[in-house]
Jmol script that loads the backbone (N, CA, C; Angstrom):
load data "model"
ATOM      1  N   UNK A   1     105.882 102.959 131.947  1.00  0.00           N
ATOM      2  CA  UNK A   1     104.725 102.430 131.257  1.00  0.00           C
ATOM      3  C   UNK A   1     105.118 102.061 129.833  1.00  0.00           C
ATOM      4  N   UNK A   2     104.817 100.728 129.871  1.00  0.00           N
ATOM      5  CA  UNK A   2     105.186 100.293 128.038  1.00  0.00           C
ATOM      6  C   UNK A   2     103.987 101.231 127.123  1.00  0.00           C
ATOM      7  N   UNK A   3     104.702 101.523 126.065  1.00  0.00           N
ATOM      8  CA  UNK A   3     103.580 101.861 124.804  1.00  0.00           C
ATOM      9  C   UNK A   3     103.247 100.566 123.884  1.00  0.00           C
ATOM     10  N   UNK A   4     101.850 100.839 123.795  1.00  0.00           N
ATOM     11  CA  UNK A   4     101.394  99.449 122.788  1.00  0.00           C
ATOM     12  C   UNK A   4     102.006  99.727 121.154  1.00  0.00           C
ATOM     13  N   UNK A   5     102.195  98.397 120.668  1.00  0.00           N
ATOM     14  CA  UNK A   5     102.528  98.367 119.572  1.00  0.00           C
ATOM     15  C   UNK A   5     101.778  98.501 118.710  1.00  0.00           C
ATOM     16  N   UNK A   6     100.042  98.414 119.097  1.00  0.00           N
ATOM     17  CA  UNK A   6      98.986  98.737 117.934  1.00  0.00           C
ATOM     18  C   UNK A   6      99.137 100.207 117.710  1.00  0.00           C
ATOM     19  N   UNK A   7      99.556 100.309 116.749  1.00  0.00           N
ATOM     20  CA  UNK A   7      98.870 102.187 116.208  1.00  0.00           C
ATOM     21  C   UNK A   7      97.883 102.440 116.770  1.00  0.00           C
ATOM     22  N   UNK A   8      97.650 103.993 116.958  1.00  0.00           N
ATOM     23  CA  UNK A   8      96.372 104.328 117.074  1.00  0.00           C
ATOM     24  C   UNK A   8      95.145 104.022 116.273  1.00  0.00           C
ATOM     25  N   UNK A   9      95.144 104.529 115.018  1.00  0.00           N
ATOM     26  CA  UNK A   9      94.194 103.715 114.014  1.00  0.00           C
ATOM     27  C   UNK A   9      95.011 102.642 113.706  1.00  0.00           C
ATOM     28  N   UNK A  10      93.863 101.498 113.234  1.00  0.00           N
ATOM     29  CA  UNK A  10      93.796 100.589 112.828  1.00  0.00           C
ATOM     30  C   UNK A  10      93.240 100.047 111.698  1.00  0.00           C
ATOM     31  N   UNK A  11      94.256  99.540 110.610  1.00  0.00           N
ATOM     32  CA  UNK A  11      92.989  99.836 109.562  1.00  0.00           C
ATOM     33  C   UNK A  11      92.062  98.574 109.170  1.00  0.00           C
ATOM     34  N   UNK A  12      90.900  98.963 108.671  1.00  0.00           N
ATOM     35  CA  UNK A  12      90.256  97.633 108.225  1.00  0.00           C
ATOM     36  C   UNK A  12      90.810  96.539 107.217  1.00  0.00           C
ATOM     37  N   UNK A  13      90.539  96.174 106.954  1.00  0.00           N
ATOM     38  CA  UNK A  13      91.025  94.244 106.190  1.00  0.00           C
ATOM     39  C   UNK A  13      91.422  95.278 104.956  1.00  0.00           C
ATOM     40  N   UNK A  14      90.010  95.809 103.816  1.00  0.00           N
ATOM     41  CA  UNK A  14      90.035  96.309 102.963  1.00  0.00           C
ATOM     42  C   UNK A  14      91.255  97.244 102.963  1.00  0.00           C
ATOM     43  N   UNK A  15      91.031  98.302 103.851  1.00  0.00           N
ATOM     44  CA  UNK A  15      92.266  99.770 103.678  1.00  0.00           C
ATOM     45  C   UNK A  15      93.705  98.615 103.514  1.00  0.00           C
ATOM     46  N   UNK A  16      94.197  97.280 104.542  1.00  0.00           N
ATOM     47  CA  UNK A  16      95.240  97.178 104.818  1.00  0.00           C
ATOM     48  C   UNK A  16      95.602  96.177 103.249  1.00  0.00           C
ATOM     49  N   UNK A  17      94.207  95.645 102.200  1.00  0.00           N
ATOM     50  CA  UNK A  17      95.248  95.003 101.286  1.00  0.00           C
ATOM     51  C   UNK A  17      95.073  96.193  99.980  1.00  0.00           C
ATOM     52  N   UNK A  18      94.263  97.080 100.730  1.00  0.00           N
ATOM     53  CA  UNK A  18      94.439  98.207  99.146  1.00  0.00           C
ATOM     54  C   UNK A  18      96.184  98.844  99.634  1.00  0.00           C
ATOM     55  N   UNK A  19      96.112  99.318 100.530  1.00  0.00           N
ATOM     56  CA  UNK A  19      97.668  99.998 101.064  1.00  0.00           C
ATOM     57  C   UNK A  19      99.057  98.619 100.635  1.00  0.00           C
ATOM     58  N   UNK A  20      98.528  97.536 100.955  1.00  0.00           N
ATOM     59  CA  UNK A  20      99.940  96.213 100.041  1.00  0.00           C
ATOM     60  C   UNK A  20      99.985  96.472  98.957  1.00  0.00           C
ATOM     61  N   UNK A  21      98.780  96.950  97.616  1.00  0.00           N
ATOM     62  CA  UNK A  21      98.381  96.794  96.620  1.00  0.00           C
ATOM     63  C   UNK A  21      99.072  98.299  96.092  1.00  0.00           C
ATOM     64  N   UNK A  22      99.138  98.980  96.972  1.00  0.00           N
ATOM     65  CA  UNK A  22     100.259 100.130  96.466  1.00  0.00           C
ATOM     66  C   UNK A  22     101.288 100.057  96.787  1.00  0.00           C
ATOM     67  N   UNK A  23     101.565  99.452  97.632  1.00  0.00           N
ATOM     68  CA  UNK A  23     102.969  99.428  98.142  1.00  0.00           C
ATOM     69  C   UNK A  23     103.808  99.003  97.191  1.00  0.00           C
ATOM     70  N   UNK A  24     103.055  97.460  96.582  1.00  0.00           N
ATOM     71  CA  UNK A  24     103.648  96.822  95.846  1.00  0.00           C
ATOM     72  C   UNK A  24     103.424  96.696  94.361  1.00  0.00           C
ATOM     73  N   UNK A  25     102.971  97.928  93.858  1.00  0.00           N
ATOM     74  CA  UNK A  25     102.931  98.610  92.789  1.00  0.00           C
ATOM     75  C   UNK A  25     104.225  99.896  92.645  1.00  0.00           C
ATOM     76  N   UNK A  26     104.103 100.575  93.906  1.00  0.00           N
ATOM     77  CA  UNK A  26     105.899 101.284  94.268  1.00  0.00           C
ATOM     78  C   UNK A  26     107.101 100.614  93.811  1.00  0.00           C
ATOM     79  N   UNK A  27     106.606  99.377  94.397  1.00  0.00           N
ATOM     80  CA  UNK A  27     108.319  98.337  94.305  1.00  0.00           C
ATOM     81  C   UNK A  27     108.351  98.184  92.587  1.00  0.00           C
ATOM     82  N   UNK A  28     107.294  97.866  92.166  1.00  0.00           N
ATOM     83  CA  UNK A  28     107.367  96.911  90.746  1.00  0.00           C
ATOM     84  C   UNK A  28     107.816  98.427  89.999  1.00  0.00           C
ATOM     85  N   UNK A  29     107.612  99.596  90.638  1.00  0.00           N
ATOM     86  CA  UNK A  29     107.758 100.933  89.333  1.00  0.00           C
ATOM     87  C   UNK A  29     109.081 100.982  89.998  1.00  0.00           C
ATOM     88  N   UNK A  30     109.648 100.937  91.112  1.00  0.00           N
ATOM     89  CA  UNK A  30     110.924 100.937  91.305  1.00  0.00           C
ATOM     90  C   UNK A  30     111.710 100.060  90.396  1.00  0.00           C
ATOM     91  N   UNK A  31     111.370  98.671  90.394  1.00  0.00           N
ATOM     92  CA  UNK A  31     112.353  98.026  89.972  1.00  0.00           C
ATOM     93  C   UNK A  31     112.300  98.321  88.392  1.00  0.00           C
ATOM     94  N   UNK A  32     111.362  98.530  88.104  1.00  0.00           N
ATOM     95  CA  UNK A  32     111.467  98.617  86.154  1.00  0.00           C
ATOM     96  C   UNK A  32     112.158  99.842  85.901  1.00  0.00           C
ATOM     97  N   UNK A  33     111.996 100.976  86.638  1.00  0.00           N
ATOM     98  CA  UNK A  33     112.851 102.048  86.673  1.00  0.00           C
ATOM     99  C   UNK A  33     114.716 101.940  86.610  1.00  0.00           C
ATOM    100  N   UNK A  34     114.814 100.505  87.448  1.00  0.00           N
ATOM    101  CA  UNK A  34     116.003 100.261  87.557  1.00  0.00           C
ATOM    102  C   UNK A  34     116.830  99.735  86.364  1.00  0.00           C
ATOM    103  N   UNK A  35     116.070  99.393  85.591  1.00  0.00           N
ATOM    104  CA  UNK A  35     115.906  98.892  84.103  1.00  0.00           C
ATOM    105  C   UNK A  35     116.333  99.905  83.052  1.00  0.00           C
ATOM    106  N   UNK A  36     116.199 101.176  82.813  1.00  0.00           N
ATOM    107  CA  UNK A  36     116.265 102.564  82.083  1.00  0.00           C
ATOM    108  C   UNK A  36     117.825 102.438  81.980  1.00  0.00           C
ATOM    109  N   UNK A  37     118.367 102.332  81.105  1.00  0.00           N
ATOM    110  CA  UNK A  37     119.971 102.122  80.733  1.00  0.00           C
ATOM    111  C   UNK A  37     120.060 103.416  80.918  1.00  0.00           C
ATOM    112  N   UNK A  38     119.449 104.950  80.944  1.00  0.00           N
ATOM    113  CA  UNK A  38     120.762 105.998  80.816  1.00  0.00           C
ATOM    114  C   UNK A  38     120.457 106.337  82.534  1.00  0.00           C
ATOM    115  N   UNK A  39     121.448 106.834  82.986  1.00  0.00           N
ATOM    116  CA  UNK A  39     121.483 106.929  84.108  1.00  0.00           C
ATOM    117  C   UNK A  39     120.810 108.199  84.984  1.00  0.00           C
ATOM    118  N   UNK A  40     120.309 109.621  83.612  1.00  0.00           N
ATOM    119  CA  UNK A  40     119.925 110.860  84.243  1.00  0.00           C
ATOM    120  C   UNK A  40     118.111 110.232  84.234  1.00  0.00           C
ATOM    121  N   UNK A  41     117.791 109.499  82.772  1.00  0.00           N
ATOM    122  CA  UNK A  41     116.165 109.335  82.947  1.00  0.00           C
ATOM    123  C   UNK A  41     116.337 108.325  83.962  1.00  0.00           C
ATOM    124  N   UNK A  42     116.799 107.478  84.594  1.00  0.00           N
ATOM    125  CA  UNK A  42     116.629 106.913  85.571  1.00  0.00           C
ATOM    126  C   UNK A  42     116.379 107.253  86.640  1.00  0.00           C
ATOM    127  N   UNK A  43     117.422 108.654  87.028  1.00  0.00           N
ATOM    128  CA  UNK A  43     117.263 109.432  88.660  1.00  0.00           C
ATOM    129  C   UNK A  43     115.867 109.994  88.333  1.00  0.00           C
ATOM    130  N   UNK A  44     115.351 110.971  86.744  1.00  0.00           N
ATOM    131  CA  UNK A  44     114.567 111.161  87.209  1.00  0.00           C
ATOM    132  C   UNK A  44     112.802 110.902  87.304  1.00  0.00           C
ATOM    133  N   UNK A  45     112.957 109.377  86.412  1.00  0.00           N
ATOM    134  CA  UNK A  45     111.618 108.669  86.994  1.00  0.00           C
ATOM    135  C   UNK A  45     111.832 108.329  88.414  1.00  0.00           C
ATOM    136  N   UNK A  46     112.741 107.479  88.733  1.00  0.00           N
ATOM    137  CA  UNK A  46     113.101 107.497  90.135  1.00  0.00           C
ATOM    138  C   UNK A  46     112.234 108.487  91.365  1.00  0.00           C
ATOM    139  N   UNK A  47     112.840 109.694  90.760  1.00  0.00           N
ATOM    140  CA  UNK A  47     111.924 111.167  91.680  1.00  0.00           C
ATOM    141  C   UNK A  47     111.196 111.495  91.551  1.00  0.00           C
ATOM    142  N   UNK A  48     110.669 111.235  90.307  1.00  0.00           N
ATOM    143  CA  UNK A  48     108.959 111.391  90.103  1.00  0.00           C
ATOM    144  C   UNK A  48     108.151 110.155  90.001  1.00  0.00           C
ATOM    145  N   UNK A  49     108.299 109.265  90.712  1.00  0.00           N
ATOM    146  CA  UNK A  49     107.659 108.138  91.297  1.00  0.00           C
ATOM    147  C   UNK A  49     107.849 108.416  92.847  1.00  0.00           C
ATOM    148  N   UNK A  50     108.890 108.515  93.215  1.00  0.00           N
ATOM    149  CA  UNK A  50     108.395 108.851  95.116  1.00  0.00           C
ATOM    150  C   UNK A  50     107.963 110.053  95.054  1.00  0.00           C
ATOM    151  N   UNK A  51     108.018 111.251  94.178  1.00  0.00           N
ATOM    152  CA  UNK A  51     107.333 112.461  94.322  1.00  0.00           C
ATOM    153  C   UNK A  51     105.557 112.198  94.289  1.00  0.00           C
ATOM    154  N   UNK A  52     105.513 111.337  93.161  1.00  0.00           N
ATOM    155  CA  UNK A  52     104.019 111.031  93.049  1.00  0.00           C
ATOM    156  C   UNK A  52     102.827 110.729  94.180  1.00  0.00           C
ATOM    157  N   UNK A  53     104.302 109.524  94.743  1.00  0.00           N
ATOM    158  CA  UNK A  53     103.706 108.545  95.738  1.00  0.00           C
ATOM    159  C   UNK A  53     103.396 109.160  97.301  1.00  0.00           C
ATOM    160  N   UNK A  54     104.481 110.066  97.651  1.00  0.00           N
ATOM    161  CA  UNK A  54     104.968 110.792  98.396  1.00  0.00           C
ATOM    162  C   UNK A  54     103.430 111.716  98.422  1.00  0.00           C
ATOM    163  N   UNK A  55     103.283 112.720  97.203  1.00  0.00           N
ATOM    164  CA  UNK A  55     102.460 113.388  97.794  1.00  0.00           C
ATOM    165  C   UNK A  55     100.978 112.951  97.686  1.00  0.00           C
ATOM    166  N   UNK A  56     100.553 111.746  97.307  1.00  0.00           N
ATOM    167  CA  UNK A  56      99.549 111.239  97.293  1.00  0.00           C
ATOM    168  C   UNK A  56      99.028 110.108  98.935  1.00  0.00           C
ATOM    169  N   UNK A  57     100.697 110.541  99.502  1.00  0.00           N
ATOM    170  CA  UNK A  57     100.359 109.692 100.729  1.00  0.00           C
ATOM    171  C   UNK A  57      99.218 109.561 101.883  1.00  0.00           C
ATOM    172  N   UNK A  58      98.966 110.847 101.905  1.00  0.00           N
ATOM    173  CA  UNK A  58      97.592 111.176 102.575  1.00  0.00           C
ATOM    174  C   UNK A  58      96.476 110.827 102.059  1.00  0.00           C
ATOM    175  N   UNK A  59      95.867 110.416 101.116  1.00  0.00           N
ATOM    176  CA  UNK A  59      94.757 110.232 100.391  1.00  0.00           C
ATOM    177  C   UNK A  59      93.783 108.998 101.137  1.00  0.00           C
ATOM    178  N   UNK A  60      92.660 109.238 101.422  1.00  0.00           N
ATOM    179  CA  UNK A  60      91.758 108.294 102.270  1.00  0.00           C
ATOM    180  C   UNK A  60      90.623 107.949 101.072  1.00  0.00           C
ATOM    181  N   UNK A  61      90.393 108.546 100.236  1.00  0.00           N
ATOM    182  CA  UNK A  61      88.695 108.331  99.782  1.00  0.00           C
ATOM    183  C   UNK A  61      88.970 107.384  98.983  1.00  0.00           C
ATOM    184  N   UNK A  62      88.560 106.414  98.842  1.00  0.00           N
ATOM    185  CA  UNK A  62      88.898 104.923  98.171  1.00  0.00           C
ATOM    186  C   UNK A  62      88.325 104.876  96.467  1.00  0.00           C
ATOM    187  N   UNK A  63      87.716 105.774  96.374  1.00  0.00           N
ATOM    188  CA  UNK A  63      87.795 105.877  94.712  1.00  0.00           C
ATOM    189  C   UNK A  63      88.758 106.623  94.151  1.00  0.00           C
ATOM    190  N   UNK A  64      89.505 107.259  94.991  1.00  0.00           N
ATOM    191  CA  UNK A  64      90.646 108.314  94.340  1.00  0.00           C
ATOM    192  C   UNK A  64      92.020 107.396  94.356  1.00  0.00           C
ATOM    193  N   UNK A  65      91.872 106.858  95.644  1.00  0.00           N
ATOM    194  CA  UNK A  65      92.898 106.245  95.160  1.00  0.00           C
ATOM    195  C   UNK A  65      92.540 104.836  94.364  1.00  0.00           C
ATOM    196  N   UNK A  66      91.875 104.295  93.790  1.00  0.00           N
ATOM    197  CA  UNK A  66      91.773 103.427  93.108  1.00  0.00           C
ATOM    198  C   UNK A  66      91.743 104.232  91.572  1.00  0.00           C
ATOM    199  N   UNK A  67      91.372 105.041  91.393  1.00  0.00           N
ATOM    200  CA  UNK A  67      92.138 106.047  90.520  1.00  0.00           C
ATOM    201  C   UNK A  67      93.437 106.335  90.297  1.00  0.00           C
ATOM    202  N   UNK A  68      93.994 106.437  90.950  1.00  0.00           N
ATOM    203  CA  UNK A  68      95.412 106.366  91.307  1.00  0.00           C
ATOM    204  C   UNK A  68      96.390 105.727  90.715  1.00  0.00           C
ATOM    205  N   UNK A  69      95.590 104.090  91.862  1.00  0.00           N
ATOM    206  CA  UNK A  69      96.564 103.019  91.281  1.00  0.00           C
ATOM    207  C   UNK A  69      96.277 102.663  89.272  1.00  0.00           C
ATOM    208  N   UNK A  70      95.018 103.004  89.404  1.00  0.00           N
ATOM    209  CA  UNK A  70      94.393 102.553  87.537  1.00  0.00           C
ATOM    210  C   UNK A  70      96.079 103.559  86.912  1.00  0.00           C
ATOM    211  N   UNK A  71      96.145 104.942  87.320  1.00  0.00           N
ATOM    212  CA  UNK A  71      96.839 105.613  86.545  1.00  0.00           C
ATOM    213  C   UNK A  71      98.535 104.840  86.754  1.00  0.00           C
ATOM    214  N   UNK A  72      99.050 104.662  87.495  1.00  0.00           N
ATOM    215  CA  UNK A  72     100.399 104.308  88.005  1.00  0.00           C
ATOM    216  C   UNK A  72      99.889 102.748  87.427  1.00  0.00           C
ATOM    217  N   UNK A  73      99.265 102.026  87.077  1.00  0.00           N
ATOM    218  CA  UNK A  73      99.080 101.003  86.582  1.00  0.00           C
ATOM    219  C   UNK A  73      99.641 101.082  84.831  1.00  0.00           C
ATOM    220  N   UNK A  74      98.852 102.082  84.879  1.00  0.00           N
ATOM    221  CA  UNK A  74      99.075 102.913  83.073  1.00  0.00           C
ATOM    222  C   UNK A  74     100.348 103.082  82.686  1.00  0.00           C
ATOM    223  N   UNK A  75     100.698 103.620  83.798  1.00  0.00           N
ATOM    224  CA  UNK A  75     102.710 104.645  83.463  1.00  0.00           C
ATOM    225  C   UNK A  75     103.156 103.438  83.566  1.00  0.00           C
ATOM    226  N   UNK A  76     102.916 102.611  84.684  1.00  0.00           N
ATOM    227  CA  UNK A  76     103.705 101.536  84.973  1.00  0.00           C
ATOM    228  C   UNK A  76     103.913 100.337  83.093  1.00  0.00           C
ATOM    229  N   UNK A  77     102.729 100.146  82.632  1.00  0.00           N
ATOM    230  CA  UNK A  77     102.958  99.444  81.611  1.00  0.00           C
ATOM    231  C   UNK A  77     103.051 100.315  80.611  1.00  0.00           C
ATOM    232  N   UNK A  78     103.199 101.561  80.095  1.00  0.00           N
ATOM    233  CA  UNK A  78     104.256 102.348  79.722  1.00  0.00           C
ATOM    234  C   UNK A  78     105.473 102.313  79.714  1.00  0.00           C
ATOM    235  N   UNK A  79     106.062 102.369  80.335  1.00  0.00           N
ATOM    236  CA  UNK A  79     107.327 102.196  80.568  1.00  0.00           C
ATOM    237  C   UNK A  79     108.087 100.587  80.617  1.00  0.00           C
ATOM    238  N   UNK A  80     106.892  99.962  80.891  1.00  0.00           N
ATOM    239  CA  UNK A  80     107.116  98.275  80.346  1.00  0.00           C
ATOM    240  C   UNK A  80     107.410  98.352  78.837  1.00  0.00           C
ATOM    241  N   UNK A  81     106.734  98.607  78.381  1.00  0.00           N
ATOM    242  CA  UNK A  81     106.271  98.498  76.812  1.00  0.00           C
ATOM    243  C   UNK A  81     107.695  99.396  76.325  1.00  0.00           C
ATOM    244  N   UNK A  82     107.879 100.493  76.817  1.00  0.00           N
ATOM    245  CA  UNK A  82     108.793 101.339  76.318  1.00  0.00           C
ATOM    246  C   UNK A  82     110.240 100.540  76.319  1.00  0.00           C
ATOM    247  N   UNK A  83     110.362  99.772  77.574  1.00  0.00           N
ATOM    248  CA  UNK A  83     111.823  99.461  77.675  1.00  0.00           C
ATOM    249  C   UNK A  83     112.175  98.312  76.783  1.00  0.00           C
ATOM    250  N   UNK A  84     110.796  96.876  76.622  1.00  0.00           N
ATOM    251  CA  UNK A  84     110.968  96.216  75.646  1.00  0.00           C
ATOM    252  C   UNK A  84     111.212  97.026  74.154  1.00  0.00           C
ATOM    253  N   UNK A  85     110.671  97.628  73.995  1.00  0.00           N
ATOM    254  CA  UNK A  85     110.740  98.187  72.746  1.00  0.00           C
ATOM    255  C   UNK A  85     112.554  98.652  72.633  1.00  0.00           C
ATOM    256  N   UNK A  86     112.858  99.386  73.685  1.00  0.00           N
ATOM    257  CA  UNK A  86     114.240  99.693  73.359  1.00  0.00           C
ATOM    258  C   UNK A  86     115.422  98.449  73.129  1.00  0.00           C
ATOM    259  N   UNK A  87     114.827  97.764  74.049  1.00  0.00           N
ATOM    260  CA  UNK A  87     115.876  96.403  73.816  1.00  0.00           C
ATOM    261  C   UNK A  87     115.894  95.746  72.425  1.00  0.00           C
ATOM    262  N   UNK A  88     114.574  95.840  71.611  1.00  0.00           N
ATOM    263  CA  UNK A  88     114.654  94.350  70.968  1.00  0.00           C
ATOM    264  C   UNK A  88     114.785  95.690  69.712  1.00  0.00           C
TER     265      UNK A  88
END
end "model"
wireframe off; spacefill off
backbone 0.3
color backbone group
């Protein structure tokens, strides 16, 4: 017997572009992370960005995580701001 390729749940329109909308808030803190010239603060934003993400993975109630992303939005241009600043 083949198994179907639909998951069991399925998520609605909304859940599936809020879940892109973190995903690809992950990538963008990844890549600016990749940016951090010394190599120890690098590993460890690095680990405390999948630690964050990691244990926030379970989260369903849609104001928390839109909370969430507001905060990782925050760090995220933090650390924007921080790295221009070091360069120039």
């Amino acid at each position: 017997m083949a198994s179907s390729r639909i998951p069991p749940v399925t998520l609605s329109l909304k859940q599936f572009l809020q879940r892109q909308k973190v995903l690809g808030l992950y990538r963008s803190m990844l890549r600016t992370i990749r940016q951090v010239p010394n190599e120890q603060d690098r590993k460890y934003l690095r680990d405390w960005a999948r630690e964050e993400f990691k244990r926030n993975k379970g989260a369903t109630e849609q104001d928390a995580i839109r909370m969430m992303v507001t905060q990782a939005n925050m760090h995220l241009q933090d650390l924007q701001k921080s790295l221009a600043l070091a360069r120039s």
